[in-house]
N, C-alpha and C positions, 0 to 999 in steps of 0.2 A: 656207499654214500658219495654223492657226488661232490668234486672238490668246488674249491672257490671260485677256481678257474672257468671250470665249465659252469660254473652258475650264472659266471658274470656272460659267459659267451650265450649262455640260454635268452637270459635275457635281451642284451645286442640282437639273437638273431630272432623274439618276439616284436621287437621294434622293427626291424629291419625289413624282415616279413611281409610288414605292410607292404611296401615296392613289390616284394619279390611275387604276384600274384598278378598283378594287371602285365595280360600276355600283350594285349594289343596296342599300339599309338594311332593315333588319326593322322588320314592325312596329310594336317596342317601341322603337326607337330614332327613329323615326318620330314615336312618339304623342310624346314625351318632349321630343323637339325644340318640337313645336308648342305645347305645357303651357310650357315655358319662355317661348320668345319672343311667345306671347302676356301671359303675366303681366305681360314687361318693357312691352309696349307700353299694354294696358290699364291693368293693375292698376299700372305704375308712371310712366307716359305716357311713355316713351322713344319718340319716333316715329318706330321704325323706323333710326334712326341712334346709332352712338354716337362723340363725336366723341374729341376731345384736352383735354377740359373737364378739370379737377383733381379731380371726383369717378368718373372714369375710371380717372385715373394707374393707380393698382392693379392695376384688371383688365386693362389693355393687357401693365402688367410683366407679369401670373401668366401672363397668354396668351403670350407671348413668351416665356416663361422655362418652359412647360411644351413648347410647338413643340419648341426647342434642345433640351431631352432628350430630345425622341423623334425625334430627327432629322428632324425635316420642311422645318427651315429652316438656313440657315446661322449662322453667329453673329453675322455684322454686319447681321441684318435683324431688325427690331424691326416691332410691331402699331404702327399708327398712327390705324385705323379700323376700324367694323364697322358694314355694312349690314344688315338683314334683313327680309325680309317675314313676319309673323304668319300670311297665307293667307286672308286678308279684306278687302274692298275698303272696305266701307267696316264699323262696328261692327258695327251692326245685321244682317252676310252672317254664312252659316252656316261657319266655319271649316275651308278644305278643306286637308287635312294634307299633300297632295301638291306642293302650293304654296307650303310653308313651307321657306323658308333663308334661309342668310346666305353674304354675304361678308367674307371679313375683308381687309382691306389691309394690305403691310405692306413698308415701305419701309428701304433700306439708305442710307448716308453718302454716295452718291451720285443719292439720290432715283430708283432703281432699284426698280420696283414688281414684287411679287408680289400673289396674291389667293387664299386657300384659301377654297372654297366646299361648302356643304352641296347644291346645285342640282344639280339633272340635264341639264343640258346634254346636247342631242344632239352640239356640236361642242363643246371648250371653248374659251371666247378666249383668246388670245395671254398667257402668265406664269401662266396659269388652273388651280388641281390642286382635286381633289375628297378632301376627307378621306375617310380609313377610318374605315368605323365605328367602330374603337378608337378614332382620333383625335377623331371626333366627341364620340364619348362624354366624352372629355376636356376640349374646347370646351365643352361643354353644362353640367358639372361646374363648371366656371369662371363663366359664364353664372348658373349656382345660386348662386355667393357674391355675385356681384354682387346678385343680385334680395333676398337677404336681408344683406347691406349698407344697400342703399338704402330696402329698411324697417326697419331702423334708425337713419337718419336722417331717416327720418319722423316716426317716433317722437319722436326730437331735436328736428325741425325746430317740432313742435307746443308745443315746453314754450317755444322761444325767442322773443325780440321780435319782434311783426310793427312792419311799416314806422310804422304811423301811433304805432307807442309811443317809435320813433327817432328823429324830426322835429325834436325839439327837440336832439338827442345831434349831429344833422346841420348841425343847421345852425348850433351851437355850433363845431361844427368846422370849420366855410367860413368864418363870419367870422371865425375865428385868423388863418386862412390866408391870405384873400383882401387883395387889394394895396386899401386903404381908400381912396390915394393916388387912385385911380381909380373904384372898383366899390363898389355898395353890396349886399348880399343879403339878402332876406326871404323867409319863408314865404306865400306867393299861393294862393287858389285859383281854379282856372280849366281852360282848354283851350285849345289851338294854333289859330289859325284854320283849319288846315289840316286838322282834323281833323273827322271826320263828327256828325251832328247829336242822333246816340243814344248818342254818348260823355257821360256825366256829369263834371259840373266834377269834380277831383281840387287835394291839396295837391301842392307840389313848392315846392323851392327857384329862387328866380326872382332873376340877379343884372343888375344894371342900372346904367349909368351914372353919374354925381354927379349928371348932369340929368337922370335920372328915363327915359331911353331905355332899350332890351333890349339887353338881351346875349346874355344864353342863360340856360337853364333846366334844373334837373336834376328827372328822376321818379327812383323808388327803388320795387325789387320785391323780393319773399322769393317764391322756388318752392316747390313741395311737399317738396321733399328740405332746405330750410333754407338755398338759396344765395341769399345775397342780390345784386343787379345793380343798377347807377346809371347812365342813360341819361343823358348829356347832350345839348342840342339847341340849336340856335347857327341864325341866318337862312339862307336858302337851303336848306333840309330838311337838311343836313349834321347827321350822329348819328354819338357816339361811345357806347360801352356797355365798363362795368367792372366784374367783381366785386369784391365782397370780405366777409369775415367782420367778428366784432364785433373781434375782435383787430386784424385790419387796417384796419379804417374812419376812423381819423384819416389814418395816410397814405396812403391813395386818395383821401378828401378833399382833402391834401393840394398829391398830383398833380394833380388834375384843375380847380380852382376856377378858376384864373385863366388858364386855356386861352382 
């Protein structure tokens, strides 16, 4: 007798099915794919992955929330990632459109994996369905808001502070924070021993002992989209990495100074 388990997956994979049969895409749906997901990688440097970062959230929901309406997936299985190849090995190669897809990931409450793919697969792997073209098209659609989202937040990201105008905003906020009883913290500049010889010295917050010993050290980056990230780095190559906004930057500070 077959369990509950598998009943439920019989089903998902009756629904599913439907994709999983149309071999061919047309041209136009073809060109269309490869215009997007190159844009995202070049023109907006997504490499090729898109993770669970917070400037994602969105388009994982849309994705998710458009699947469920057209029945491709069940309800309790939510987008959690997306692979795709542009169709270029490296920039510089001529873009071959046959070579372009994606994967999508997309995991349920018991971390039970599905994958709907744009790929041609001779065999598919195991939970593996291949959208319809309708579906695709819908993907792709989704894929477009993201791409002009995120040049809009280019846009943003250009009017906002870069890191070297935050330094002093940074490190105003460590020493609130930070236990005096013990740590001291200044602005340094410098480089890690460990670090290669055509790296140029850089500013960072550098916190240190009463007697002048290391502790650890924080850099501070802005990406092209306006996200800013805070590496800390502590002896024995051990790294931790944070985001946050200007809104959030006291209490990530906060958090993280006297780690």
């Amino acid at each position: 007798m077959a369990s509950s388990d598998n009943l439920g997956n019989f089903v998902l994979l009756k629904t599913i099915r439907i994709m999983a049969y149309n071999k061919n895409y047309s041209d136009e749906i073809m060109q269309r794919q490869a215009s997007i997901l190159l844009e995202m990688k070049e023109g907006l440097g997504i490499n090729g992955y898109i993770s669970n970062d917070d400037e994602y959230a969105d388009f994982r929901n849309n994705l998710t929330k458009m699947l469920r309406e057209n029945n491709c997936i069940r309800p309790f299985y939510k987008v959690s990632s997306m692979w795709f190849n542009d169709g270029k090995l490296c920039t510089f190669d001529k873009q071959n459109i046959s070579n372009v897809y994606f994967n999508i990931s997309l995991l349920d409450c018991n971390y039970n994996e599905l994958t709907i793919t744009s790929s041609n697969y001779r065999v598919l792997p195991k939970n593996c369905y291949r959208a319809s073209e309708e579906v695709l098209s819908l993907i792709l659609d989704e894929c477009d808001k993201l791409v002009k989202h995120l040049k809009n937040m280019i846009v943003d990201a250009n009017i906002s502070p870069n890191i070297s105008d935050l330094m002093e905003t940074l490190l105003s906020c460590a020493q609130k924070y930070i236990n005096k009883d013990i740590y001291n913290v200044g602005i340094e500049e410098g480089k890690l021993n460990m670090e290669n010889d055509d790296i140029e010295p850089y500013k960072c917050l550098v916190v240190r002992y009463k007697d002048g010993g290391y502790h650890s050290s924080m850099t501070f980056s802005k990406n092209k989209i306006g996200k800013y990230v805070a590496t800390q780095r502590t002896p024995l190559s051990r790294k931790s990495t944070i985001s946050f906004t200007l809104d959030t930057l006291e209490e990530q500070m906060k958090k993280i100074i006297n780690f």
